[in-house]
C-alpha positions as CSV (number, residue, x, y, z in Angstrom):
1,X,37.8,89.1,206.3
2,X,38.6,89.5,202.5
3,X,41.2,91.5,201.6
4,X,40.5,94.7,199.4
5,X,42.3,94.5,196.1
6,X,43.1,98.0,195.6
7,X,41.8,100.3,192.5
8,X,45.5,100.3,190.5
9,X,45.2,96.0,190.6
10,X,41.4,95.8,189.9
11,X,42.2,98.4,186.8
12,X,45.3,96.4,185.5
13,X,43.3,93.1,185.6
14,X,40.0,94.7,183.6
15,X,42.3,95.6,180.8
16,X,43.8,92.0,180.7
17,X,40.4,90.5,180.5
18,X,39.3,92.8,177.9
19,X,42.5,92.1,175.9
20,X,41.7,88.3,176.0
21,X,38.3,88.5,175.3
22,X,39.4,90.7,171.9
23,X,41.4,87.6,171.5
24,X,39.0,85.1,172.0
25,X,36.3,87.0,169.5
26,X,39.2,87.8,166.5
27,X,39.5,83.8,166.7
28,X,36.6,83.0,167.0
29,X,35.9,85.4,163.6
30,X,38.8,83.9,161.8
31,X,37.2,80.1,162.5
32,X,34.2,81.3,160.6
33,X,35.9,82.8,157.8
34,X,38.2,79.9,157.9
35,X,34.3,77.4,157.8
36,X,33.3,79.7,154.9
37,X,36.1,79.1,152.5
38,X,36.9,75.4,152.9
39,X,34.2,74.5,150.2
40,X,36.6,76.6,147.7
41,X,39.7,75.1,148.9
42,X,38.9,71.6,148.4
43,X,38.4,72.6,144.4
44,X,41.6,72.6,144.1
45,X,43.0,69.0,144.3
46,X,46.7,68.0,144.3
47,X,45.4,65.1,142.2
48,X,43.9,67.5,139.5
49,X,45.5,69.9,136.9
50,X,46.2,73.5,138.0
51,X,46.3,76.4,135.7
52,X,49.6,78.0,135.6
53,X,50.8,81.9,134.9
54,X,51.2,80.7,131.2
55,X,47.5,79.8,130.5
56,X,45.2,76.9,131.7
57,X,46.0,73.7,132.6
58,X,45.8,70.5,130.3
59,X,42.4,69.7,130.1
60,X,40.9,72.7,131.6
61,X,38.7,74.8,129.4
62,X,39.6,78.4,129.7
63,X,37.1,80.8,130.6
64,X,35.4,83.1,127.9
65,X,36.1,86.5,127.9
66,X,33.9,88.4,130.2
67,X,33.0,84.9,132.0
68,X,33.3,85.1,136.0
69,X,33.0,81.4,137.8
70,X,29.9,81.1,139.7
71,X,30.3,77.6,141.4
72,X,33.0,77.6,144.0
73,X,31.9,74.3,145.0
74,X,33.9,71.1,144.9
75,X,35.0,70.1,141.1
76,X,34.2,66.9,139.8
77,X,37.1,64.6,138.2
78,X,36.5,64.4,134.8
79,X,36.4,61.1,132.3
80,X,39.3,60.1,131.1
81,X,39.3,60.7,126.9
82,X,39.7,57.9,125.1
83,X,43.5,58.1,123.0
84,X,42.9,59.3,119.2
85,X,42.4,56.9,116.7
86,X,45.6,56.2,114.6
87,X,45.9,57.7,111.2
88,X,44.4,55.9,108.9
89,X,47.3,57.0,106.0
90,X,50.0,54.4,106.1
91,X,53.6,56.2,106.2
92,X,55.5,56.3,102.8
93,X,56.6,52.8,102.3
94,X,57.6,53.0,98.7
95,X,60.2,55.3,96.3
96,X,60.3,57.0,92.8
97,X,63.3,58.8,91.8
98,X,62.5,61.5,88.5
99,X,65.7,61.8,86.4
100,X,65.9,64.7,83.9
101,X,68.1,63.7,81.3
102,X,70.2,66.2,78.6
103,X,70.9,69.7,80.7
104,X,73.5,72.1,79.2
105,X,71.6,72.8,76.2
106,X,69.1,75.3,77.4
107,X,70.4,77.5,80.5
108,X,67.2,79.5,80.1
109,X,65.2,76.6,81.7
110,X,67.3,76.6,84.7
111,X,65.1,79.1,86.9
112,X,62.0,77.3,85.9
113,X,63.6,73.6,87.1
114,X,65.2,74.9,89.9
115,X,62.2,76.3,91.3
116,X,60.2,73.1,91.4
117,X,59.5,72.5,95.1
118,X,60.3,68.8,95.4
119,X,62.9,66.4,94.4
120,X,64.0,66.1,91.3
121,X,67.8,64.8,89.8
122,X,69.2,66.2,86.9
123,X,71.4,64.7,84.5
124,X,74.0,67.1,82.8
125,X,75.9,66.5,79.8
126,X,79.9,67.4,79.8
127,X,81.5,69.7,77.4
128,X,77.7,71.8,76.2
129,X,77.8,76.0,76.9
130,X,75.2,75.8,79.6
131,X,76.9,72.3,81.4
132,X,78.3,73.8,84.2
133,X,76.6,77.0,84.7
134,X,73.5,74.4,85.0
135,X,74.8,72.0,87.6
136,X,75.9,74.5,89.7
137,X,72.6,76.3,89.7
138,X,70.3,73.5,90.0
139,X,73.1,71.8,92.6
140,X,72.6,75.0,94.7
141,X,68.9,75.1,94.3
142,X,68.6,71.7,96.2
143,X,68.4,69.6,93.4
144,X,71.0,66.3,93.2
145,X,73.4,66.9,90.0
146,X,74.6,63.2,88.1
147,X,76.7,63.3,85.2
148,X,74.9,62.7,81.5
149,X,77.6,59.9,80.3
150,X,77.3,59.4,76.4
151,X,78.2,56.5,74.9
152,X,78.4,54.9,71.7
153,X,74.9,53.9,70.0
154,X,74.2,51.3,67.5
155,X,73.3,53.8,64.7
156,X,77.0,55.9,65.0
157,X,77.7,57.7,63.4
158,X,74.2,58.5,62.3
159,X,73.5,59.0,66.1
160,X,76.5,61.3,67.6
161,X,76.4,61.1,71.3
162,X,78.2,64.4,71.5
163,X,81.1,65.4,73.1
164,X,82.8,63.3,75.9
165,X,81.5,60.1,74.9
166,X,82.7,56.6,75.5
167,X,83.8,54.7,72.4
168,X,83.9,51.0,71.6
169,X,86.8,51.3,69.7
170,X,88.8,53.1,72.5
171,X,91.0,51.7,74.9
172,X,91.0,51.0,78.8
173,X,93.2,54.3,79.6
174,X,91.2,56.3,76.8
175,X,87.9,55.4,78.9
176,X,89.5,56.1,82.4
177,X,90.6,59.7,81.1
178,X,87.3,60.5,79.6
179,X,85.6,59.9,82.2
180,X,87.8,61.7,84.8
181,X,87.5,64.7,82.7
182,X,83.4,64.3,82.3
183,X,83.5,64.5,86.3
184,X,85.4,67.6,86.3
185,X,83.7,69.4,84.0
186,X,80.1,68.7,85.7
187,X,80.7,70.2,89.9
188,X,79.1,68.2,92.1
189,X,78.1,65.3,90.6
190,X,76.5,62.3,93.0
191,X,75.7,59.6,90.3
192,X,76.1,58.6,86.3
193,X,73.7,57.7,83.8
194,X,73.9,56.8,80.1
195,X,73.4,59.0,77.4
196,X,72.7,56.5,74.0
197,X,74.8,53.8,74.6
198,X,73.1,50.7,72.8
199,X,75.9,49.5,71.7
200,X,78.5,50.0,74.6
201,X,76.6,48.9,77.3
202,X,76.3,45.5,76.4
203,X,80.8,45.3,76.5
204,X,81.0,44.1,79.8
205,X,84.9,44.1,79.1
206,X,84.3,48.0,78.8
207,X,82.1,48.4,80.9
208,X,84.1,46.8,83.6
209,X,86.5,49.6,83.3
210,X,83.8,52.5,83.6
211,X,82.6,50.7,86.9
212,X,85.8,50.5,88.1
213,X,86.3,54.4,87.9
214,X,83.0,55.2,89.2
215,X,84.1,53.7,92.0
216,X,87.2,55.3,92.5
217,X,84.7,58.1,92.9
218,X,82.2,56.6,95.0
219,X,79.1,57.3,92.1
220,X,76.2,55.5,91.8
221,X,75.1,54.4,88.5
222,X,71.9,54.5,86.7
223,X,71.1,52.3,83.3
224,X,69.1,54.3,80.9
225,X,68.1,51.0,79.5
226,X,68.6,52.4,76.3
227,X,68.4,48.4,75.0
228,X,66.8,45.7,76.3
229,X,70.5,43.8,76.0
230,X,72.5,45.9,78.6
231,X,74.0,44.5,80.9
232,X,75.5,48.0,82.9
233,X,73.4,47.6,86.0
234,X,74.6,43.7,86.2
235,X,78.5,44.4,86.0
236,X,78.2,47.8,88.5
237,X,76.6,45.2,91.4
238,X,79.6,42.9,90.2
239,X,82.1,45.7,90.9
240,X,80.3,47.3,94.1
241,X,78.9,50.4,92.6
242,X,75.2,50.8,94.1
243,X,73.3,51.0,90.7
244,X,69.3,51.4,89.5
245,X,67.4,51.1,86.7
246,X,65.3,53.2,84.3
247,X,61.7,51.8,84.7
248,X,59.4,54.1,83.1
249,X,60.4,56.9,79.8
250,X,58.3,60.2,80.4
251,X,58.4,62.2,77.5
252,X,59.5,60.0,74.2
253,X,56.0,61.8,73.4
254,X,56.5,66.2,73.8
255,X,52.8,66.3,74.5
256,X,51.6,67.3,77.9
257,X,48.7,64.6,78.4
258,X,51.2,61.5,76.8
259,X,53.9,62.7,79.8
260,X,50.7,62.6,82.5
261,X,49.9,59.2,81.6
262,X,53.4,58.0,82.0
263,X,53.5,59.8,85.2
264,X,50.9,57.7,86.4
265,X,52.7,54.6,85.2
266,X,55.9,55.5,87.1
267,X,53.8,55.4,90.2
268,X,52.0,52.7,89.8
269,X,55.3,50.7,89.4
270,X,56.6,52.5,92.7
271,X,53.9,51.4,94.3
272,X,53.8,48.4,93.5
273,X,57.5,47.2,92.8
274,X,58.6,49.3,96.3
275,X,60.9,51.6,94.2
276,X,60.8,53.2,90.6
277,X,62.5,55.1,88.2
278,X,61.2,57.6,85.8
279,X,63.0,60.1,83.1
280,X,62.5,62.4,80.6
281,X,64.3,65.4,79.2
282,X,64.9,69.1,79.7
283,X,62.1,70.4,77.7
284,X,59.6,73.2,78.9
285,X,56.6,70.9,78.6
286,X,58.1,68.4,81.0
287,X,59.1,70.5,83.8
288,X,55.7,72.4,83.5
289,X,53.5,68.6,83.8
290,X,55.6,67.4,86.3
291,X,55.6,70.7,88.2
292,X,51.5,70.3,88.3
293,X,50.9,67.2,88.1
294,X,53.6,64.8,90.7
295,X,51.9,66.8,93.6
296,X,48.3,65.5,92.5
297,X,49.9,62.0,92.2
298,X,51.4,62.3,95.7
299,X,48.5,62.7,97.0
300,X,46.4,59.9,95.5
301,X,49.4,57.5,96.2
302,X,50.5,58.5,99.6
303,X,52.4,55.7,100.2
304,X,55.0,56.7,97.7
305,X,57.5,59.2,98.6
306,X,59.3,61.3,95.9
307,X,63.4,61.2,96.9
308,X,66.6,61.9,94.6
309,X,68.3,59.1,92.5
310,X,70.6,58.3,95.3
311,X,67.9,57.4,97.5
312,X,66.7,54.3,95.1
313,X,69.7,52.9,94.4
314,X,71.6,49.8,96.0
């Protein structure tokens, strides 16, 4: 005979079996909603970019504005993108240096030469009103500063190479102090070049001296090439002073379209010669051309970079 379970028990074990079977149906729910959402979950791949709080991922268009996603199906990988071609613009692989010869005269051209936006060297004559004023301006401005060093010319004293020149008739100490007192009275002073000098830079006695004091000062040297007999740039290599050479005159002609076409020569020779020199003189009409017209000529010789004097030299 069965026993009777009394009515606490059989109450006690309903409420268990309801309990489980509220279980059993919340799991069974969540398995659904679970089945329903795995299509969206495999979108996102560990193997494929993922947008980030700072915007989308690499290679993941971002939406438009007011654009919803539709698809929450699976994403396809894309193809990878082939790399860019290269540029087809070779790097600068050649130098022109732009001297501007004879500042101190003029201080009123100083705003209009410092504000030229690319690199330019100016050469300042010692012992003029506006020497110093000059090279510190245009030194400050970004510009590199070398000292205008006259020297004696065939024609003196027809020709007067002004004050602070180098003599032929002076001796070794006479050159040494002249030219320590040049340096001090141009600041900041990188390099030398001639002023005149046809008939003093073919002494290599003297100029064997001048090289030996640029040195002291570790300046570079520049010939003018004021005469097809100098032999400055020769006796700096010979005494270890990194030196260049003038290759192209800009302005012997004031006329706008003459200094354009000499332009064009100086960077011609650049390009073809690796490395080039031009100057010209601290006239209006010069810094205006070169002011419009190197940009143009950068552009149509882009494998020629425009750097300071001391960047041409060796």
């Amino acid at each position: 005979m069965r026993r009777r379970i009394p009515k606490r028990e059989r109450i006690r074990r309903r409420r268990v079996y309801l309990a489980l079977s509220g279980v059993l149906v919340a799991m069974l729910v969540l398995l659904v909603l679970l089945e329903q959402r795995e299509p969206a979950t495999r979108a996102v791949s560990p193997e494929l970019p993922v947008a980030t709080a700072e915007g989308p991922a690499d290679g993941v268009p971002a939406p438009e504005p007011g654009h919803r996603a539709e698809s929450t199906g699976p994403v396809e990988r894309e193809a990878p993108q082939p790399e860019p071609a290269p540029s087809l613009t070779p790097p600068p692989s050649a130098k022109v240096a732009i001297i501007i010869d004879d500042v101190g005269y003029h201080g009123d051209l100083d705003a209009l030469a410092s504000g030229i936006p690319f690199p330019l060297t100016f050469a300042v004559l010692p012992g003029l009103d506006s020497s110093a004023t000059s090279a510190v301006r245009l030194r400050d401005a970004g510009c590199e500063v070398m000292l205008h060093l006259p020297m004696e010319p065939e024609c003196y004293p027809e020709k007067n190479p002004g004050p602070g020149a180098l003599f032929t008739f002076m001796t070794h100490d006479e050159i040494r102090s002249t030219i320590r007192e040049n340096i001090r009275s141009v600041p900041g002073v990188r390099g030398v070049n001639n002023h005149m000098g046809s008939l003093f830079t073919v002494r290599e006695d003297l100029l064997k001296v001048v090289f030996e004091e640029l040195r002291r000062h570790d300046l570079y040297f520049v010939d003018s090439r004021t005469t097809s007999s100098t032999a400055a740039q020769r006796v700096a290599r010979r005494h270890g002073v990194p030196s260049g050479r003038r290759s192209v005159f800009l302005d012997n002609e004031d006329d706008p379209a003459a200094i354009t076409t000499q332009l064009e020569q100086l960077f011609q020779a650049a390009a073809s010669k690796r490395s080039a020199i031009g100057i010209g003189h601290y006239r209006e009409k010069t810094l205006l051309v070169l002011a419009t017209e190197v940009p143009k000529l950068c552009e149509r010789y882009p494998q020629v970079s425009l750097v300071h004097a001391s960047e041409v030299v060796h």
